[in-house]
N, C-alpha and C positions, 0 to 999 in steps of 0.2 A: 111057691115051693118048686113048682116046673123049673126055675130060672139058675136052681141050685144042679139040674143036670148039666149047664150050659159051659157053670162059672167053673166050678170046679174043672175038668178039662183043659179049660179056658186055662185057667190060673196051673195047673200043671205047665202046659205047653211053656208059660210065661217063664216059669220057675226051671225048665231045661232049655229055654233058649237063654238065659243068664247065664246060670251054667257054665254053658256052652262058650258063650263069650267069654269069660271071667277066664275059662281053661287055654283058648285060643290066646286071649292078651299073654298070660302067661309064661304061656310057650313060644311068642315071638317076641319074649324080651319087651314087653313093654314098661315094666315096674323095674328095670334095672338103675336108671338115674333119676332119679324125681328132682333134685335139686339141682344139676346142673344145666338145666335150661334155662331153671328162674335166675342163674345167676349171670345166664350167658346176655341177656338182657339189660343188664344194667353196667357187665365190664363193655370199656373200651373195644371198639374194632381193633386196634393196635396193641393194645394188651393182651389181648385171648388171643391173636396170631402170635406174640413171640411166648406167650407159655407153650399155644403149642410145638412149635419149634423148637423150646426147650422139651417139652416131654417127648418129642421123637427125636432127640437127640441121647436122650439119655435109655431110649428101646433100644 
């Protein structure tokens, strides 16, 4: 029963360092592209440079 003083606490602090991360990813943008890295992987080197070429051409 002692060991329910410990966890409790314990498992709070757990539950605001989550949180905490989850607000921080957040706010620097980490969840903005989920899919374009996986796809940045399997295009060509020479295809992803002239798309991007075309899209800063067309900014």
């Amino acid at each position: 029963m002692e060991v329910v003083y410990l966890l409790i606490p314990l498992s709070v602090m757990f539950l605001a360092g989550a949180i905490w991360a989850l607000t921080w990813a957040v706010k620097t943008n980490q969840f903005d592209d989920l899919v374009g890295p996986a796809h940045r992987i399997i295009i060509d080197d020479n295809e992803a440079r002239r798309e991007q070429k075309e899209r800063l051409k067309d900014e």
